[in-house]
ZAMARGU-4260 file (C-alpha; in steps of 0.2 Angstrom, whole numbers, plus 5000, padded with zeros to 4 digits):
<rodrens>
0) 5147/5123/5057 | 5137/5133/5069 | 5116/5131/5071 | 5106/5140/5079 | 5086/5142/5080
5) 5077/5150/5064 | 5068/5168/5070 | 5051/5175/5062 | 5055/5183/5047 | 5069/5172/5040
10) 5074/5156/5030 | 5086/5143/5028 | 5092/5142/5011 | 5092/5124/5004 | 5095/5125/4988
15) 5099/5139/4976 | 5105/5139/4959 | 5113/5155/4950 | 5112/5165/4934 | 5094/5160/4931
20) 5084/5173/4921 | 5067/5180/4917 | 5066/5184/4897 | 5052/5199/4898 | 5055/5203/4879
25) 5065/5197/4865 | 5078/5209/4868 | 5094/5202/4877 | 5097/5219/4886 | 5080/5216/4895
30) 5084/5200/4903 | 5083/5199/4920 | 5097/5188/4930 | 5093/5182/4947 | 5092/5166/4962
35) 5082/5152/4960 | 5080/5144/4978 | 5074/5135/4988 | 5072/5139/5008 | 5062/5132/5023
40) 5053/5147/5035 | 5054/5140/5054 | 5040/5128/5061 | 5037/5122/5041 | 5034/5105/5031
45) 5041/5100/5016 | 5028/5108/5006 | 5030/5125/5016 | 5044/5125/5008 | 5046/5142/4997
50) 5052/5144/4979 | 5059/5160/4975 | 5065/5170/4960 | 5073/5186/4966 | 5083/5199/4956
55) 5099/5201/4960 | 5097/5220/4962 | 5085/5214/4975 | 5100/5210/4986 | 5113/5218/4996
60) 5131/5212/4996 | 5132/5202/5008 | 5114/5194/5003 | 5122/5189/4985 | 5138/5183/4994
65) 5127/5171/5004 | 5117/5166/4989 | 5132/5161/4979 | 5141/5152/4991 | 5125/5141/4994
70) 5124/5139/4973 | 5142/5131/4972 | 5140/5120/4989 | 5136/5102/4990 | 5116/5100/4993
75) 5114/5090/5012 | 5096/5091/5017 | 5097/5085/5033 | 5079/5086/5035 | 5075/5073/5049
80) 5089/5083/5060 | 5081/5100/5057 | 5061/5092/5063 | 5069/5085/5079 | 5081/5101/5084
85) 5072/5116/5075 | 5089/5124/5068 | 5097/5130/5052 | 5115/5132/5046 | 5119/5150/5052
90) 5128/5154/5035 | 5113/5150/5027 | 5100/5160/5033 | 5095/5174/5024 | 5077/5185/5028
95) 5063/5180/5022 | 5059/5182/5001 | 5045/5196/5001 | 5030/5191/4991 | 5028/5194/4974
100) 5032/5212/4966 | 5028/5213/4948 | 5039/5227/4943 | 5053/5218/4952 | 5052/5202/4943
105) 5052/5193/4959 | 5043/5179/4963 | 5036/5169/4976 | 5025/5151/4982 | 5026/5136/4992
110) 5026/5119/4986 | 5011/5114/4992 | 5005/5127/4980 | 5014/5123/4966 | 5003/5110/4952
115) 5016/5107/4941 | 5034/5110/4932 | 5040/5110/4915 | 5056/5105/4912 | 5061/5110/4894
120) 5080/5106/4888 | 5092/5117/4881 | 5092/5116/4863 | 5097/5122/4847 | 5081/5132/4841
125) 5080/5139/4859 | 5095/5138/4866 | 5095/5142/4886 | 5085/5126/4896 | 5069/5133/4905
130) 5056/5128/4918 | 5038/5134/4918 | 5028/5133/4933 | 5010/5131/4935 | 5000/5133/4951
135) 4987/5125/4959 | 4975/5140/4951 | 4979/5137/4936 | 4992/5154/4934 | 5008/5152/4927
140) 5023/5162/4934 | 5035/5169/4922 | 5047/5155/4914 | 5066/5153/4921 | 5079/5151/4910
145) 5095/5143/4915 | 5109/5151/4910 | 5120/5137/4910 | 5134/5145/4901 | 5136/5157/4919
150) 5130/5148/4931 | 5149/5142/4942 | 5137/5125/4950 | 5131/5121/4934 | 5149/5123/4924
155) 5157/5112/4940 | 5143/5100/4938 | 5148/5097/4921 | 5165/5094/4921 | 5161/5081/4933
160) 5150/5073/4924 | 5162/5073/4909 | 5174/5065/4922 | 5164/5052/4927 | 5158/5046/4909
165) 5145/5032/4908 | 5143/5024/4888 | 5132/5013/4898 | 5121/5025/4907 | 5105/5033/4901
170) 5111/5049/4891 | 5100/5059/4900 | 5104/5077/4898 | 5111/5088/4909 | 5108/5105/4911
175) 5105/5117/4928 | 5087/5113/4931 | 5093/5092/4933 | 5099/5099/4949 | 5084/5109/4956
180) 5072/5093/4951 | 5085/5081/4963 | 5082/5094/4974 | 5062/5092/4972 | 5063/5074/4973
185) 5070/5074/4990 | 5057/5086/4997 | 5039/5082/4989 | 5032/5066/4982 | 5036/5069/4960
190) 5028/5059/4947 | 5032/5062/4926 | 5018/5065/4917 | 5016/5051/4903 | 5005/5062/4894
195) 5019/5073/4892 | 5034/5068/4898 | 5043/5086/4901 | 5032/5089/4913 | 5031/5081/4932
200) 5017/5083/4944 | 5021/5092/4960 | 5012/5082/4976 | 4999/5075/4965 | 4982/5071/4974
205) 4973/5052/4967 | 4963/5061/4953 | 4978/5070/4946 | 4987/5052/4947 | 4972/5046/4938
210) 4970/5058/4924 | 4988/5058/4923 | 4988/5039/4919 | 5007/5035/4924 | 5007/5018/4930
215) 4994/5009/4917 | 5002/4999/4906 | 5001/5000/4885 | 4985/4998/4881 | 4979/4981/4869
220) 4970/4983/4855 | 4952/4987/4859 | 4939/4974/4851 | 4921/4977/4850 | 4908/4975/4866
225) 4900/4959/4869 | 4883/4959/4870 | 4878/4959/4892 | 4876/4944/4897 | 4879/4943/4918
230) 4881/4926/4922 | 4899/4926/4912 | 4910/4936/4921 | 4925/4934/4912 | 4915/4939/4896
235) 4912/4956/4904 | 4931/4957/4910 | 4937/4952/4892 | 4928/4967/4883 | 4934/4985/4879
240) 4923/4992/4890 | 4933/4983/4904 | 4950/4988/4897 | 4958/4992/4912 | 4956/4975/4915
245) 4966/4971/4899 | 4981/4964/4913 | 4970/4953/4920 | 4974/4935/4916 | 4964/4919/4921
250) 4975/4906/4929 | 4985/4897/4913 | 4997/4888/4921 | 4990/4873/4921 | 4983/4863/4903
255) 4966/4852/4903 | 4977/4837/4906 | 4987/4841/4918 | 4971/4847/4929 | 4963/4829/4925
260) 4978/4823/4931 | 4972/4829/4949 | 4958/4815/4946 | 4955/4801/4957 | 4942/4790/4948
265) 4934/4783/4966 | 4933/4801/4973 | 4920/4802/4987 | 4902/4809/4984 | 4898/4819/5000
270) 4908/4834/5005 | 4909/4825/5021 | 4920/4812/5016 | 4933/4824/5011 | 4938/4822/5031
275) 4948/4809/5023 | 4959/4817/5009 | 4976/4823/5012 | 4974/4840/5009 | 4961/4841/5024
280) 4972/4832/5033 | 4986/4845/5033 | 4972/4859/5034 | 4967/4849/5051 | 4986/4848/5056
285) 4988/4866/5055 | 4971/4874/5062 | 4964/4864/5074 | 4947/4871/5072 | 4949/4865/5054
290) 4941/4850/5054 | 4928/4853/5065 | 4923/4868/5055 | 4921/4857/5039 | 4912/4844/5046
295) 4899/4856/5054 | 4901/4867/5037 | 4895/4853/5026 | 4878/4851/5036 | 4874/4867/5035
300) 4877/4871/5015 | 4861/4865/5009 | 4851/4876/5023 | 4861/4892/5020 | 4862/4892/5002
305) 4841/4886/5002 | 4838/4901/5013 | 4848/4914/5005 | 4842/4932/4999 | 4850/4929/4982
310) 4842/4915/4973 | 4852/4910/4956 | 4835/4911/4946 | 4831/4920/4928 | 4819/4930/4934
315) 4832/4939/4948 | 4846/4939/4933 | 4833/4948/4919 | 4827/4960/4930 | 4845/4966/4934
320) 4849/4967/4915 | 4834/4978/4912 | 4839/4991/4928 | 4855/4990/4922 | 4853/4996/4904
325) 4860/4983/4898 | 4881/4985/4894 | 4878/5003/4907 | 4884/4992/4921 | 4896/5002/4925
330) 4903/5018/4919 | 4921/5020/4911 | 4923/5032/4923 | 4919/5020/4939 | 4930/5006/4931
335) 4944/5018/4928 | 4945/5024/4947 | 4952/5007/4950 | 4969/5007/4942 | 4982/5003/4950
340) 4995/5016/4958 | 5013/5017/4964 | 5015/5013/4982 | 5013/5030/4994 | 5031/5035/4997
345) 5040/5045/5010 | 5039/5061/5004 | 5021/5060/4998 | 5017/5053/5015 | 5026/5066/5025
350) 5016/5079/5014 | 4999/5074/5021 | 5004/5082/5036 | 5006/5099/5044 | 5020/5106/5055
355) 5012/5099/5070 | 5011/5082/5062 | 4991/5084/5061 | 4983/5078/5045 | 4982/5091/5031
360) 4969/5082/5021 | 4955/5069/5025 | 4957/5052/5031 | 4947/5048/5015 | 4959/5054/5004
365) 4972/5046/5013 | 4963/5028/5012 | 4960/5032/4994 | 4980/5033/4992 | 4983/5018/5002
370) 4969/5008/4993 | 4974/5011/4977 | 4992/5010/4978 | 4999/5003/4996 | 5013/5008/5004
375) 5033/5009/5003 | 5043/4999/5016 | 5049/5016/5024 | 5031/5022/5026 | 5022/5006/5033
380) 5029/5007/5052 | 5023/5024/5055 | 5005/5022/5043 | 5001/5004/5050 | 4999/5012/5069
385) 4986/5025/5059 | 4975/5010/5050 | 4974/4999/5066 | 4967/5014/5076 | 4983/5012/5085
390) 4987/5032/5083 | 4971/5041/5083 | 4969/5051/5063 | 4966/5066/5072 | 4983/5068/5081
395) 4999/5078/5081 | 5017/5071/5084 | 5018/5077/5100 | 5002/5065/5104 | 5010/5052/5097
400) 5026/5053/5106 | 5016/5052/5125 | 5005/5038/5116 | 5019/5028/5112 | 5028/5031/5129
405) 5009/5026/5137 | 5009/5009/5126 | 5028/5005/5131 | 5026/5007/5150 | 5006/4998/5150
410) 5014/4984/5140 | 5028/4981/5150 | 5017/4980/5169 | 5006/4966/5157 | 5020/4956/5153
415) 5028/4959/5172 | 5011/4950/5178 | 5016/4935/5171 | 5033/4934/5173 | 5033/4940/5190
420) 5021/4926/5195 | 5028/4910/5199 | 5011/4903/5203 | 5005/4909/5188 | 5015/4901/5178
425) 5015/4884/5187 | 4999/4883/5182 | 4991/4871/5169 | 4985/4882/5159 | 4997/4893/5156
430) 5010/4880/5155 | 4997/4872/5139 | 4999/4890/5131 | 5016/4891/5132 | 5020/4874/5125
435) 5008/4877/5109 | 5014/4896/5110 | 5033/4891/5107 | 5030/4877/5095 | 5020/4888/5083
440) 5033/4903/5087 | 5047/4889/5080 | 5038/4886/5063 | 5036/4906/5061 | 5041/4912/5044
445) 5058/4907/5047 | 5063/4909/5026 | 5064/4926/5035 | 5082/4934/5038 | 5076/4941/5053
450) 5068/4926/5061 | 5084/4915/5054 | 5095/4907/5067 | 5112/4917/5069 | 5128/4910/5059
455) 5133/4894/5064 | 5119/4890/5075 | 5111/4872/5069 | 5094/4873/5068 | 5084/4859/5082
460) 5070/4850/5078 | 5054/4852/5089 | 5049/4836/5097 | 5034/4833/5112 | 5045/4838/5127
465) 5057/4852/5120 | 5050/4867/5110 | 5056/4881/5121 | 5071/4880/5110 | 5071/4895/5102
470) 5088/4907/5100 | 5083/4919/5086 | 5079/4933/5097 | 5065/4941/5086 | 5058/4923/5087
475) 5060/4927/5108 | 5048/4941/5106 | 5036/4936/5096 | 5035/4923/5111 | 5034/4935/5123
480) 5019/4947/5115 | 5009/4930/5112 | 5011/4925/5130 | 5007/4943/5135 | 4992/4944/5124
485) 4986/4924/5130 | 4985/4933/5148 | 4977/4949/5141 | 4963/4943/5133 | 4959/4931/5145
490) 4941/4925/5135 | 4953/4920/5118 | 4968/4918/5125 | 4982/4911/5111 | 4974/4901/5096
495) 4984/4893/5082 | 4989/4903/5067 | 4988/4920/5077 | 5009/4918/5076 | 5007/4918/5059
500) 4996/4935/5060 | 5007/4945/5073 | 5024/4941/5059 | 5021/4955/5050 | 5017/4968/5062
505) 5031/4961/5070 | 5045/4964/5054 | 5038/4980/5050 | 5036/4987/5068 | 5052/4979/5076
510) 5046/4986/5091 | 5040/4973/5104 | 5026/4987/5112 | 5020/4994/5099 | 5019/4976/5090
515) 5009/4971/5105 | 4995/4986/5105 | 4995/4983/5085 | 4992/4966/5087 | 4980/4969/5099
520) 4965/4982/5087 | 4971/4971/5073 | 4964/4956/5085 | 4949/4967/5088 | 4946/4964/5066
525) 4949/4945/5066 | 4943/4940/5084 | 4929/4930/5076 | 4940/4921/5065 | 4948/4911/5081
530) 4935/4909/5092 | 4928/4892/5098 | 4913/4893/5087 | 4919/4901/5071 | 4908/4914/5072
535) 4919/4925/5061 | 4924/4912/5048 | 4907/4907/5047 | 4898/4922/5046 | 4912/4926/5030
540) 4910/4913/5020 | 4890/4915/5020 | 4892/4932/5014 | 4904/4926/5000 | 4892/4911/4995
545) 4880/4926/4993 | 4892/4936/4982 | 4897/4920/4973 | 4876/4915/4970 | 4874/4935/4963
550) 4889/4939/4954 | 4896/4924/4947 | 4882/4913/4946 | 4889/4900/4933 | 4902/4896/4946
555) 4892/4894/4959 | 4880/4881/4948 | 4896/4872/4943 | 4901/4872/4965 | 4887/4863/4969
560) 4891/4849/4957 | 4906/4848/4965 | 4899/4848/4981 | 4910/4863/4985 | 4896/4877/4988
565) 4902/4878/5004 | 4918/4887/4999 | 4927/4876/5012 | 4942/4877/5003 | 4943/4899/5009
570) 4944/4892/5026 | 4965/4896/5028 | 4962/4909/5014 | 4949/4920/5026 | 4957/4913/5043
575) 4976/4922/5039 | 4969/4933/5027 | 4979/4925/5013 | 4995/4928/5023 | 5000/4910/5017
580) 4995/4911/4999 | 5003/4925/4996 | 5022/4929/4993 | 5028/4940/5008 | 5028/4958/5000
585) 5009/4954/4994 | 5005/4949/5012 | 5009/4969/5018 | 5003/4976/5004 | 4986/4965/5003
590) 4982/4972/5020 | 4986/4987/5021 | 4972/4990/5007 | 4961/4979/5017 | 4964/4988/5036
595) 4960/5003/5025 | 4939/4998/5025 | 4940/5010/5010 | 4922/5002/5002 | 4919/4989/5015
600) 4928/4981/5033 | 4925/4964/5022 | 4936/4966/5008 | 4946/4954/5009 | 4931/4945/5002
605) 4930/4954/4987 | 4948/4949/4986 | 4941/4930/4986 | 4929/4934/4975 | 4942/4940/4962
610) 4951/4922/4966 | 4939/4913/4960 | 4932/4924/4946 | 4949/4925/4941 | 4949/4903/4938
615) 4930/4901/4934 | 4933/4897/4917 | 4945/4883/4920 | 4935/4877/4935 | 4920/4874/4925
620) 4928/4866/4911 | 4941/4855/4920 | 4935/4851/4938 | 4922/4839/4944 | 4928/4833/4962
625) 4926/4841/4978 | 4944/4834/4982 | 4949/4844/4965 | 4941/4861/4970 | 4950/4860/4987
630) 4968/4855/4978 | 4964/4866/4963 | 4963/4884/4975 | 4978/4878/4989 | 4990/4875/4973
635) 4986/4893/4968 | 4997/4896/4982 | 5012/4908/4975 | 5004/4910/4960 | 4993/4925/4963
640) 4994/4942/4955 | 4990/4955/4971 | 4987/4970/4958 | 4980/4962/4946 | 4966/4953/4959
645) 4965/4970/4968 | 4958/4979/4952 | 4947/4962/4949 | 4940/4965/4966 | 4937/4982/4967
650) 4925/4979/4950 | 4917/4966/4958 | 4915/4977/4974 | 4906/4990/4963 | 4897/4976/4953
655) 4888/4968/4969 | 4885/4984/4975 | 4875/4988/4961 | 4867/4974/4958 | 4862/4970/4978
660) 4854/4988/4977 | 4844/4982/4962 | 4838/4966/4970 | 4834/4976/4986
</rodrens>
């Protein structure tokens, strides 16, 4: 099969499907039989693509030869091959559709212009199967019927299907436009409609998604608002003016008794003496900044929560009732811009650029994507480099290309400096590093195929002298950026649980440069959360005692009791940003919406927040103990809900909001 490079003024036809018609009147002898295709012009996207109706006695012989010979052959859309060489299938290429004629019947559009399609089936009151397409302005071109009865693609597509008979399958019909919607799927990002299912948005932006309502789930009977009352939050949650909310549970897995259980009837008064319970303990094992953090933590609770803005009084709470209107808290409109969305997929992600790999739309809109519904696996290696500032927004993909080779070649001559220098290794220091740097690397999500050992290698248990032992070779790089990165930054150097942040760049990059410069900006974020003073953690968990005082004031009340206002038990939670409370798919996907800074570069907060509005209820009723509170929150632990908390928290966000402006 010959190539060869795509000249101005022509296509390469993709797809086409035959004996497709325009019905101008009701009279048969009227109808209009043509090509419905699909064809890329050169230098194009996805959504440059161009859908064309055009009248057979539009085109010359040869034309319609080409036309039918494309209809009846297998679709291959080896679209990543034409991006990288630029070239098209000789015996495909046909010169470019001419722009819309009336009198001709012909039409033309792009994707990108294209709002949405209409699939109606073939039936017995209107027998031939039809699509009806809608632009972005609204207009709709004239309806295609497939003539299903002439068309050779569809008659060989139905014998095979007769062939290859499923009882078990869905029963899906199928008719001629099944095959131009496959085709769709595999160019533009498609979503079904659930207000009417015949019809599929084409490229749809977040609003559309929105008003289009295709991922909420069926809707509970609404029951009547509850008067306002702010301090209960779950109240607010439970009502029907919080409906979206109607998939957000509180923590049930445990019964009154079995939380009493958790009861030790000589606990210790003073958060200070929690030093000695086993849960510290392990905190303390594995950070070990841990339990100097609590101790210092637990003299300052009383002077931090004395001296904050946001005093739990009456006074502060009535004043915000009245601002607020009462139930107007928020509007339906405000809570229902947080649902919940599919995950941002290949070809919806491909469709935010241009030809030259430039963004087509806003960085806002993107963040909005990304906020609201994550990312596919396929999508996250290439978006991750864009949310870390490790690609600028504003490139192209030729930028991206150099910038790649730059990080490849500047992290190589770092990582020579250390293992080119004897001396520098023989050091103590570095020699320290490397011995806490390969014992941490050993432990390293190793339930992980890609960090296992290979087949038939017995796994070593670390001891005091021998940690070097690692022979997974993914494992070996991890090493490798750590030690790198110890002798780049040479103020922070490498701090205990930064291995268990650079895993996940690590499985989704698999690409030891690029995992080093991502590490890096996403080092930049969490640089306070490992310094000597705690500067980061600290300054985190007094925001989030403010959030708790003003948002959820009841808990905060029922904290102090428990001598818990010092939210202590967030310290791993904030310090691996929930990497190791979460199941590994929620880990990615928790934060990418947080690396997003959509609302705020402290979201992750919010997410906390959501936590523990999520369990107030059964805190307050069932837990007294500081030992309990710290128990309680680690054994939720594999347990949490990322969606379900994400929509929590982006109400809370746009509670606090509110109400901070008020008090301000």
């Amino acid at each position: 099969m010959t190539k060869r490079i795509l000249h101005q003024g022509e296509v390469e036809l993709l797809f086409v499907k035959s004996k497709t018609y325009l019905h101008p009147t009701p009279s048969k002898k009227d109808n209009v039989v043509g090509f419905l295709s699909l064809s890329r012009p050169p230098s194009s996207t996805n959504l440059d693509v161009i859908l064309t109706f055009t009248p057979e006695s539009q085109l010359s012989k040869e034309e319609i030869k080409i036309y039918n010979e494309v209809d009846v052959e297998e679709v291959d859309l080896n679209l990543s091959a034409f991006k990288k060489h630029g070239k098209a299938k000789s015996d495909r290429i046909v010169s470019k559709p001419s722009a819309s004629v009336l009198s001709s019947y012909a039409f033309t559009t792009t994707l990108s212009y294209i709002y949405s399609i209409q699939f109606r089936n073939p039936s017995h009151g209107y027998y031939y199967g039809s699509i009806v397409i809608n632009t972005q302005d609204g207009d709709k071109l004239p309806i295609v019927f497939f003539h299903d009865d002439e068309s050779p693609s569809t008659i060989k597509n139905q014998k095979l299907q007769s062939k290859q008979f499923d009882p078990f399958a869905d029963g899906e019909l199928y008719w001629g436009a099944i095959d131009f919607l496959k085709v769709l799927k595999s160019l533009v990002n498609i979503e079904k409609s659930t207000i009417e299912p015949t019809v599929y948005l084409i490229n749809p932006q977040s609003e559309d998604l929105r008003n289009f309502a295709p991922f909420k789930k069926k809707q509970v009977k609404e029951e009547p608002p509850s008067a306002f009352q702010l301090p209960d939050m779950n109240k607010m949650f439970n009502t029907a003016k919080w409906k979206v909310l109607e998939t957000v549970a509180t923590f049930t897995a445990r019964t009154k008794n079995q939380v009493i259980d958790l009861i030790e009837e000589n606990a210790p008064p003073q958060v200070k003496q929690l030093m000695v319970q086993p849960q510290v303990a392990r905190l303390g094992d594995e950070f070990d900044s841990a339990r100097m953090y609590l101790a210092k933590w637990a003299q300052q609770v009383k002077e931090d929560a004395e001296s904050s803005k946001y005093v739990t009084d009456d006074e502060i709470y009535e004043r915000i009732s009245r601002e607020l209107n009462s139930n107007k808290l928020l509007t339906q409109e405000e809570i229902s811009r947080t649902s919940r969305m599919k995950p941002v997929g290949v070809q919806e992600w491909e469709g935010f650029f241009d030809h030259t790999g430039r963004l087509s739309i806003t960085v806002k809109e993107v963040k909005d994507r990304i906020f609201h519904g994550g990312l596919e696996d396929e999508v996250r290696k290439e978006a991750w480099l864009f949310l870390l500032k490790v690609y600028p927004w504003d490139s192209s993909s030729e930028e991206r290309e150099v910038l790649q080779e730059s990080f490849t070649s500047r992290y190589d001559e770092l990582k020579l400096k250390w293992v080119a220098d004897a001396e520098r290794r023989n050091t103590e220091y570095f020699k320290e590093q490397k011995f806490k740097i390969e014992k941490d690397v050993n432990r390293t999500d190793r339930d992980l195929a890609i960090f296992k050992n290979v087949d038939g290698e017995e796994e070593e248990p670390d001891d005091e002298y021998d940690v070097a032992n690692i022979t997974n070779p993914n494992l070996c790089k991890l090493r490798e950026i750590l030690l790198t990165y110890n002798e780049y930054n040479t103020e922070l150097g490498y701090v205990q649980g930064m291995n268990d942040v650079l895993s996940p760049l690590y499985v989704v990059l698999q690409d030891e440069a690029l995992s080093f410069w991502a590490f890096v900006h996403l080092m930049d974020r969490l640089n306070g959360n490992f310094d000597s003073e705690l500067s980061g953690i600290k300054s985190q968990l007094t925001k989030l005692m403010t959030m708790t005082q003003l948002v959820l004031p009841n808990l905060y009340k029922h904290l102090i009791k428990c001598q818990s206002e010092g939210l202590y038990f967030f310290f791993r939670h904030i310090l691996l940003q929930f990497k190791r409370e979460l199941r590994w798919e929620q880990v990615l996907q928790l934060w990418e919406v947080i690396w997003t800074d959509y609302y705020t570069d402290d979201f992750q907060l919010f997410f906390a927040l959501a936590v523990m509005s999520d369990n107030e209820r059964i805190i307050i009723e069932n837990i007294s103990q500081p030992e309990e509170v710290l128990k309680y929150f680690n054994d939720l632990s594999g347990h949490l809900d990322v969606n379900r908390l994400l929509v929590r928290a982006e109400i809370l966000y746009k509670l606090y909001d509110r109400m901070k402006y008020i008090v301000e």
